[in-house]
N, C-alpha and C positions, 0 to 999 in steps of 0.2 A: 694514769688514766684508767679509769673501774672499763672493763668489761664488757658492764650491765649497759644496753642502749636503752631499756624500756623493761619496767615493770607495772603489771596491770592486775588487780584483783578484784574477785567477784563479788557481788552485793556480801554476803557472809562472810565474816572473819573466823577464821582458825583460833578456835582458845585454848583447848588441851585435848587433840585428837590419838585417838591411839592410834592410827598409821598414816603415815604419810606417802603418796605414791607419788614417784619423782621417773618422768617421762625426756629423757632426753632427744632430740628429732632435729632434724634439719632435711626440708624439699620433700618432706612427707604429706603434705596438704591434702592428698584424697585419699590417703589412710587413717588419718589423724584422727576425724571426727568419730569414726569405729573404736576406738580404742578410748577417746575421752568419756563416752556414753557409756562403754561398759563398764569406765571407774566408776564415775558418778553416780552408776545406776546399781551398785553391790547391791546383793543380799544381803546387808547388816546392819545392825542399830546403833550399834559404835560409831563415833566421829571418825572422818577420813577427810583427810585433804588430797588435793592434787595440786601440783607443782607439775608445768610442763617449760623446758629450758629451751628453746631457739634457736639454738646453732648459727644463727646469720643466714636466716633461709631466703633464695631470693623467688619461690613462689608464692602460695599463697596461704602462709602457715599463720601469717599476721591474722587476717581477715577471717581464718576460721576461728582461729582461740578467742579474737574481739566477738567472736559471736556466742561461741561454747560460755563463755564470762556473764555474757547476759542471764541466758536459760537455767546455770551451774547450780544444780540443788545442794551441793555439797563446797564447802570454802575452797577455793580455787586460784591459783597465781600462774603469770603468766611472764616468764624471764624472757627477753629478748637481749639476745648478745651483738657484741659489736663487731666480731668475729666468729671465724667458727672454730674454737677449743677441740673441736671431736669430740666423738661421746663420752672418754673418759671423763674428761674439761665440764662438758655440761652437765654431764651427773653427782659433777662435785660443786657447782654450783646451784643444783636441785638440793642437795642435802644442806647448804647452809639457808636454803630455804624453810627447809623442814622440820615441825617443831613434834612431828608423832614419837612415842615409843615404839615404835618400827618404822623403817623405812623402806618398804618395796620397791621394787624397779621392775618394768617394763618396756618395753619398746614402740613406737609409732606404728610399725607394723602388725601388732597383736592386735587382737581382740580376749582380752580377762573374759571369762565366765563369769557368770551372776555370782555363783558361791566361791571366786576365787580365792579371796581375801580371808571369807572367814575359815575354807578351809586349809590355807597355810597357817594362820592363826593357833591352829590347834596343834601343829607341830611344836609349838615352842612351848607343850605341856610341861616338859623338863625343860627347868631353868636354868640348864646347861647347856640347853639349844643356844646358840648364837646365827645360826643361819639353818634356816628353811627352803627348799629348792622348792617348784614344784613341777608339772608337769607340760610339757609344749609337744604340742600337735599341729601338723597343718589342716589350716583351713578347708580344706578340700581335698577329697580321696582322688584314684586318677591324676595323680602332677604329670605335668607335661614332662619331657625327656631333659628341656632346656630349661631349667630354675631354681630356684633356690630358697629352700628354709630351712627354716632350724627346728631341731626334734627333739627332746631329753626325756626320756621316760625310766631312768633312773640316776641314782647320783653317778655323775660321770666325772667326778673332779674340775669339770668348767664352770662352776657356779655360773652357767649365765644369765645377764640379767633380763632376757626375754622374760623370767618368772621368775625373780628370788626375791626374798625379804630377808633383812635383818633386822636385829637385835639394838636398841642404837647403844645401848650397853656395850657391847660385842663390837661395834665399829669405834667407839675411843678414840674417835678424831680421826680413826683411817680414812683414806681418799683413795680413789681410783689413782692408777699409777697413770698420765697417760705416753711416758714413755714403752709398756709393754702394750704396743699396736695391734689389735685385734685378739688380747688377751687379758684385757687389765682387769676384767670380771674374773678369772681365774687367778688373778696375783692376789686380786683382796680376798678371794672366799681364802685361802692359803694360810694367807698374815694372819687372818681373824683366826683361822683353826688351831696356826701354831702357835695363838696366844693362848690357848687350851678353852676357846667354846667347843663344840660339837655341832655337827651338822646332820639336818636329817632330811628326810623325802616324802612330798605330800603330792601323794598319785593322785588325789581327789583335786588338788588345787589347779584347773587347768587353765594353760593358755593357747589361741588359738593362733599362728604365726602363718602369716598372707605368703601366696607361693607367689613370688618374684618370678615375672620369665628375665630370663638371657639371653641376648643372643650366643651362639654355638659358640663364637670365638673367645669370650665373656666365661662360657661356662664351662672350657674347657682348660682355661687360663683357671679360674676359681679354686683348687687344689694350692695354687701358691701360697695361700696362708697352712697350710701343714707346715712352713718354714719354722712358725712361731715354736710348734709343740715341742723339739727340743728344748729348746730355750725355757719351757716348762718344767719340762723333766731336771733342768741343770738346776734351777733355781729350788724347785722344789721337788725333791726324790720320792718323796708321800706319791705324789700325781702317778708315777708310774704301774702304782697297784692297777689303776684302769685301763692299763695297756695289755694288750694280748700279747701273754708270755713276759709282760713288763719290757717290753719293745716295740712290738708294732702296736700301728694305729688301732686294725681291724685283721682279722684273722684273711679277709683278700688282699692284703697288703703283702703278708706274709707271701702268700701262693704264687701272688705278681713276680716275688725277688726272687722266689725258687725257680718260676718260669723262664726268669732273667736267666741265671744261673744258667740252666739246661740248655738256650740258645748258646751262651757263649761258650757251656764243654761240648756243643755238640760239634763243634770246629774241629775238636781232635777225636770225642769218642760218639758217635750220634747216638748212643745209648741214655748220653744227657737230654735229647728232647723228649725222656719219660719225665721230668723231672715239669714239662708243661702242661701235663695232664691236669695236677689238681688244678692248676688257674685256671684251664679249659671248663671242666664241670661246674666249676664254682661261678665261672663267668654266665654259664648256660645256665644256670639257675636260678642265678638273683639278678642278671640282667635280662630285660625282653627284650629282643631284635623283634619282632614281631611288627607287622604294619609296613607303612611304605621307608622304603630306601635303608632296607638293612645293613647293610655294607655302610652306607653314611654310619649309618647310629654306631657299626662296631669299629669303626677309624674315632670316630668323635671316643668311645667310652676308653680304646686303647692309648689315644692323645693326654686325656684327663687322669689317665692313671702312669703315664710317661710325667707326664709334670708332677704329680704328686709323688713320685720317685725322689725325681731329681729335687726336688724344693724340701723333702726330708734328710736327702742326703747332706746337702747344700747347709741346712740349717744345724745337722748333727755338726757338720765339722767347724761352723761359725762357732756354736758353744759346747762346741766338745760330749758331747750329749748324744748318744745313739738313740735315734726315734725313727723307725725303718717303717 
């Protein structure tokens, strides 16, 4: 039995588009139409289609895209699935939708910039380009303590697809894996590299990524996907150039396990809790206690960084792969 529960398309048909943007979503209904309007309304002269895939959403993702279909200045399709595949799943039935010489990817919760498209475009001046990253930003300065989005402002080896475009040369029938779970965007940028394209970075291509709140419990649990990043590093040893020292995540990751360190020699030498210093500084400087209930905020920030411990350690010895 197919998948597909429903597909709808807009007055315009796609006939030979040079890029195709493929939106995979499910239970995004009051993000969605942000993100539809910034495709449809690029700064370009060039053909672009949209493809947005439906996850099995049970809000109201139906009734916006039946609407987005009407208005659609640009050729437009609308996959509704009969399940939810997860993003990997519906990004790869976005792509057997797509008939561009590129295939972009973004997310339900972006907002593209006007000139997003045409300037990753120009990344693929070298026809050795296979993949163009570009740039993600949040939406707004000031994020609250408790939310979440995503930021890449340069190549960080996660190809993700908040902002990427490819090659459809370069993908060769690849698909999203969706057995790697909250990294199958870095499995494919990977494949496609070690198939020998090249990948480059388009700081002008921006995307703008909606700040999610959390609640505390939510956001302090949220570290648990650092599990995957071994499992990166094992599969693919390239990834590790983007790690600090080619092991940790971030250089306060480091400072945290030194800190670690220094509590447990300080049992026999207390000369070990010099060794908490640098996490101290480093804490006071890129985190703000400031405002009300600062003691919450430094249990909440030293919770989040216990889990993101434990969930790299966890994940090093699943696949053998030190990612600290």
């Amino acid at each position: 039995m197919s998948v597909v529960a429903e597909v709808l398309r807009s007055g315009q048909r796609a006939t030979a588009p040079l890029v195709s943007v493929v939106i995979s979503t499910r239970n995004h209904a009051a993000l969605l139409p942000n993100t539809i309007h910034a495709v449809l309304t690029q700064d370009m002269v060039d053909p672009i289609e949209l493809i947005v895939v439906d996850n099995a959403s049970t809000d109201e993702t139906a009734s916006v895209m039946r609407w987005a279909l009407q208005w659609a200045p640009r050729p437009s399709t609308y996959v509704r699935l009969h399940r939810d595949l997860g993003a990997a799943g519906g990004r790869n039935v976005g792509i057997a939708f797509a008939h561009g010489a590129f295939i972009a990817f973004t997310d339900s919760d972006c907002t593209p910039s006007a000139r997003w498209l045409r300037n990753a475009l120009q990344g693929f001046a070298d026809p050795q380009v296979g993949i163009v990253q570009g740039r993600t930003v949040p939406a707004r300065t000031g994020t609250p303590l408790f939310e979440h989005h995503i930021e890449t402002r340069e190549i960080d080896g996660h190809f993700s697809t908040s902002n990427v475009v490819y090659r459809r040369q370069a993908l060769d029938g690849r698909r999203f894996d969706p057995a790697c779970w909250y990294w199958e965007d870095t499995d494919l940028g990977w494949r496609v590299r070690r198939s020998g394209w090249k990948s480059a970075f388009a700081g002008d291509a921006v995307v703008a990524h909606a700040v999610i709140p959390l609640s505390p419990l939510r956001w302090m649990l949220w570290p648990r996907r650092y599990a995957n990043w071994p499992a990166k590093a094992a599969r693919y040893p390239e990834f590790r150039r983007h790690l600090f020292l080619r092991t940790w995540v971030r250089p306060l990751h480091l400072l945290f396990d030194l800190a670690l360190l220094g509590l447990v020699l300080a049992r026999w030498r207390p000369v070990g809790l010099l060794l908490t210093a640098p996490y101290a500084v480093a804490f006071a400087r890129t985190r703000g206690l400031r405002g009300r209930f600062p003691p919450a905020k430094l249990g909440a920030y030293l919770a989040a960084d216990i889990v993101s411990f434990c969930s790299l350690v966890a994940g090093s010895i699943r696949y053998r792969s030190l990612v600290l």
